[in-house]
C-alpha positions as CSV (number, residue, x, y, z in Angstrom):
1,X,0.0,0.0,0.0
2,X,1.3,3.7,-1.1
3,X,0.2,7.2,0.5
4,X,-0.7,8.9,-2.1
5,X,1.0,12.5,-2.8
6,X,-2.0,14.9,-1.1
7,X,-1.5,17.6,1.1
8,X,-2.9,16.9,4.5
9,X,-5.8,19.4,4.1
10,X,-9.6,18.8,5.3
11,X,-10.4,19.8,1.4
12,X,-8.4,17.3,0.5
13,X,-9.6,14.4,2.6
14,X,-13.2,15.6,1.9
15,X,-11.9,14.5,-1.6
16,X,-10.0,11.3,-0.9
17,X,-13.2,10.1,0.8
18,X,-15.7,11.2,-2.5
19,X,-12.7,8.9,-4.7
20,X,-13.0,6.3,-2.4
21,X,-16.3,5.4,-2.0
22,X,-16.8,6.2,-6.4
23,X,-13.7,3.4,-6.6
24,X,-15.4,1.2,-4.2
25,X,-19.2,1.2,-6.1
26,X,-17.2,1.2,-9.1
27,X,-15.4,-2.1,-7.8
28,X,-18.6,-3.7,-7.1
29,X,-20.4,-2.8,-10.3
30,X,-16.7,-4.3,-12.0
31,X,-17.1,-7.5,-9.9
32,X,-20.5,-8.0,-11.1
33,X,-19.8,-7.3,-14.7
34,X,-16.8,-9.9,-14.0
35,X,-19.1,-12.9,-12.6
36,X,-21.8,-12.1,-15.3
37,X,-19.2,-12.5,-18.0
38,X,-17.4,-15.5,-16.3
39,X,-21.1,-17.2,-16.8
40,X,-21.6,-16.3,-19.9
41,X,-18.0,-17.3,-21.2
42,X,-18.3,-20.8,-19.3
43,X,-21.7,-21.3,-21.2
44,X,-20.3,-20.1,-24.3
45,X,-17.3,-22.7,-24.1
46,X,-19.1,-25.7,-23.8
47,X,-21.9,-24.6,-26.5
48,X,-19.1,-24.0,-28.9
49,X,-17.4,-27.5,-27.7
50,X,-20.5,-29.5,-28.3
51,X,-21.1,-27.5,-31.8
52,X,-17.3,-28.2,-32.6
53,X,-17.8,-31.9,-31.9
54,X,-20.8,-32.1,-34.0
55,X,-19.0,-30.5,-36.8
56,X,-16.0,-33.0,-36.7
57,X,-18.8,-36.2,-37.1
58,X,-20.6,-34.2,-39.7
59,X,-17.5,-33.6,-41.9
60,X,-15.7,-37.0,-41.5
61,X,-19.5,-38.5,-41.9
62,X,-19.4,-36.2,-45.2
63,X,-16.0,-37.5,-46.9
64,X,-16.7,-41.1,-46.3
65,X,-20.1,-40.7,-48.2
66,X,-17.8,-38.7,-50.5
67,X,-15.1,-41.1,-50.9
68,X,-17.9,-44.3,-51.3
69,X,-19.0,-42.0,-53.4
70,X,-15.8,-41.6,-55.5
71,X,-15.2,-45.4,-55.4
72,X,-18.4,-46.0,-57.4
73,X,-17.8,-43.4,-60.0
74,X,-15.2,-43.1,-62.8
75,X,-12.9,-40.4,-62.3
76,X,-14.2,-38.3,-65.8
77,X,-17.7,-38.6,-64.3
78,X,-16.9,-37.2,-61.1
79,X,-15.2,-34.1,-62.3
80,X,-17.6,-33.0,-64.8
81,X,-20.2,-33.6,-62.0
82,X,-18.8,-31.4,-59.9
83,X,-17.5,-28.9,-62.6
84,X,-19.8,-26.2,-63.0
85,X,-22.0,-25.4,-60.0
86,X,-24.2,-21.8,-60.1
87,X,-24.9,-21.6,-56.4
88,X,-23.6,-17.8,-55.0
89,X,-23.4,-16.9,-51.1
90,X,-22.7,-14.2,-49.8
91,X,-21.6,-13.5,-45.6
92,X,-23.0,-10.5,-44.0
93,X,-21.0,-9.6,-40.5
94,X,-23.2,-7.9,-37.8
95,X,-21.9,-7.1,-34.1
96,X,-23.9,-6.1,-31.0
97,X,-22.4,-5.7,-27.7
98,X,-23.6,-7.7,-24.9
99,X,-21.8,-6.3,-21.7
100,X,-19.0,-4.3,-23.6
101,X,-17.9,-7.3,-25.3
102,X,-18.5,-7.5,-29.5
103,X,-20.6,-10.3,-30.3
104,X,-20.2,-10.9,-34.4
105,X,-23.4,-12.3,-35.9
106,X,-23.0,-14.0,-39.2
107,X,-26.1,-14.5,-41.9
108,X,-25.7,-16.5,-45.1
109,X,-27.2,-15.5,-48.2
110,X,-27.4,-17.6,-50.9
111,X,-28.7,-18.3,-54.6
112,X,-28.7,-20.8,-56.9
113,X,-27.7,-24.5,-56.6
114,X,-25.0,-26.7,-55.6
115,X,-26.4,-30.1,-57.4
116,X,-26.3,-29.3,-60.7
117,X,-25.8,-32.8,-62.8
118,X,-28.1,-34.6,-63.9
119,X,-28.7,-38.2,-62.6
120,X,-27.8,-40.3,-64.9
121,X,-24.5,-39.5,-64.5
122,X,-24.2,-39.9,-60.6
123,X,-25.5,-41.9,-57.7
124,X,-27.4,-41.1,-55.1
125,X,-24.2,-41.8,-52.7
126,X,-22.8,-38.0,-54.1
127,X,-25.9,-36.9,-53.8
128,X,-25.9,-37.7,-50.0
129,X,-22.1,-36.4,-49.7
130,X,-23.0,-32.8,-51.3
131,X,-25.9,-32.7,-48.9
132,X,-23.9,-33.3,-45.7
133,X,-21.5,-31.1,-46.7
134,X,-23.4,-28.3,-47.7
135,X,-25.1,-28.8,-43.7
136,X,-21.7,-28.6,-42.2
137,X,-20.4,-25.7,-43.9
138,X,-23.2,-23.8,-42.3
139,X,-22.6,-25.3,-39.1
140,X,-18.8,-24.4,-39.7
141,X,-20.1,-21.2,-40.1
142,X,-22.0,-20.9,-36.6
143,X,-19.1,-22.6,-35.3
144,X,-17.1,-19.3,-36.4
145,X,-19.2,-16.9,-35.2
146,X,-19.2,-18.5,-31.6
147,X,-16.0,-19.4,-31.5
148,X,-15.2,-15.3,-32.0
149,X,-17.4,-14.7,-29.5
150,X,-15.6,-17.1,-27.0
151,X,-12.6,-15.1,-28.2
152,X,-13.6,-11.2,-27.6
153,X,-15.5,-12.5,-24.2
154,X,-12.0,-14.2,-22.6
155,X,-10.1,-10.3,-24.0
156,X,-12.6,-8.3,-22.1
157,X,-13.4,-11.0,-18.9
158,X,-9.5,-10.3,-18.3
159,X,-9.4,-6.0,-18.9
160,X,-11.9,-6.9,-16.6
161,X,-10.3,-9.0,-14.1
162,X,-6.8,-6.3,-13.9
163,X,-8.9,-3.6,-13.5
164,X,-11.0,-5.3,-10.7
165,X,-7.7,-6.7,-9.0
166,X,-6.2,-2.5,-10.2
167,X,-9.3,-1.4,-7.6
168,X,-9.6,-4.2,-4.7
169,X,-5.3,-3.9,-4.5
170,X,-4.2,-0.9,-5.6
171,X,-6.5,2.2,-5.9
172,X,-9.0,1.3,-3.3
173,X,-6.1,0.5,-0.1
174,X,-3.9,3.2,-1.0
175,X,-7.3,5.7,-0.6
176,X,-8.0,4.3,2.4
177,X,-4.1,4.8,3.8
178,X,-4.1,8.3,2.2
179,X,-7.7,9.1,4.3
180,X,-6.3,7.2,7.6
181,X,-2.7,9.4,6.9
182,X,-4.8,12.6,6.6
183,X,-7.2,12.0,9.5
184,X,-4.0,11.8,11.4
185,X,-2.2,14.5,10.4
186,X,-5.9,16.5,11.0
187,X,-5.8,15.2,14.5
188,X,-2.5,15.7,15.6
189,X,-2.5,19.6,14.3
190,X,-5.6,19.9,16.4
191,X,-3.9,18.8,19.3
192,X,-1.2,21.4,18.8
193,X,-3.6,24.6,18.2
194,X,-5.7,23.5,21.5
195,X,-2.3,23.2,23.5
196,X,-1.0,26.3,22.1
197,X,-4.1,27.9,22.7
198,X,-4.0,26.6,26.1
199,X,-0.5,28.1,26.8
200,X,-1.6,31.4,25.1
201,X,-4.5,31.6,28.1
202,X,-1.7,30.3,30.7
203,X,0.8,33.3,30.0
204,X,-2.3,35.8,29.9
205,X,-3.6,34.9,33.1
């Protein structure tokens, strides 16, 4: 703990103590913002694990059917197949905050098709592997957007956690010193106008 570089003045503890007790609601309004975001950031975590696990079966549940696929069809066949598709997307990238923190929110747009062979020329095991991976790359996608969002709420849970540990340790003590320093210093010049008033009266009388 540090005294902090004040004069000893009643203007100045009058001060100290307005500084203190701002830090001190400003502490607890910290803390609570901290414990809300540690929630949050714990149920974010396992929703993005689950989502991530999902994923993972999805896409190696996708190439199988993709490489049964593959096995079935002659080479030529496959790449012409798969040559000329017309579907378009397009990302659009929204944030909102949700306790200072930047949540991204991605929306697909898209037009057009993927599939665009005709039958004949395919089975329906590719049709099943196109499918499954056209579901995953919008799971991928979610999986982005809350991944991010397990990103930006670990940055601001820990400006969060310095500047809670900045007031509890730091700020908050050495105010408290400074007004205890003060008080003393208040106290003890008292004491030595009311005994140097008291002598003043002695030598009159």
């Amino acid at each position: 703990m540090a005294i902090l570089a004040v004069n000893p003045t009643r203007m100045a503890l009058m001060d100290l103590k307005r500084r203190s007790k701002s830090a001190q609601r400003g502490h607890k309004l910290l803390k609570d913002k901290q414990d809300g975001l540690m929630q949050a950031f714990l149920s974010t975590v396992r929703r993005a694990k689950e989502l991530r696990q999902k994923v993972e079966e999805d896409l190696g549940r996708a190439f199988r059917q993709f490489l049964l696929a593959s096995s079935w069809m002659p080479e030529n066949a496959m790449t012409n197949a798969l040559s000329s598709p017309n579907a378009t997307m397009e990302l659009h990238v929204e944030t909102k905050s949700v306790m200072s923190v930047r949540i991204p929110i991605f929306t697909l747009r898209r037009e057009g098709k993927i599939r665009t062979y005709g039958a004949p020329t395919t089975n329906a095991l590719l049709d099943n592997a196109i499918d499954t991976f056209e579901q995953v790359f919008e799971l991928l996608l979610q999986l982005a957007e809350i991944e991010k969002q397990v990103e930006n709420m670990a940055v601001e849970l820990e400006t969060t956690r310095r500047r809670v540990n900045a007031l509890e340790y730091t700020v908050i003590p050495n105010f408290k010193d400074t007004v205890k320093y003060i008080t003393m210093k208040l106290d003890e010049a008292e004491r030595a106008a009311i005994i140097s008033t008291m002598r003043v009266k002695a030598s009159i009388s």
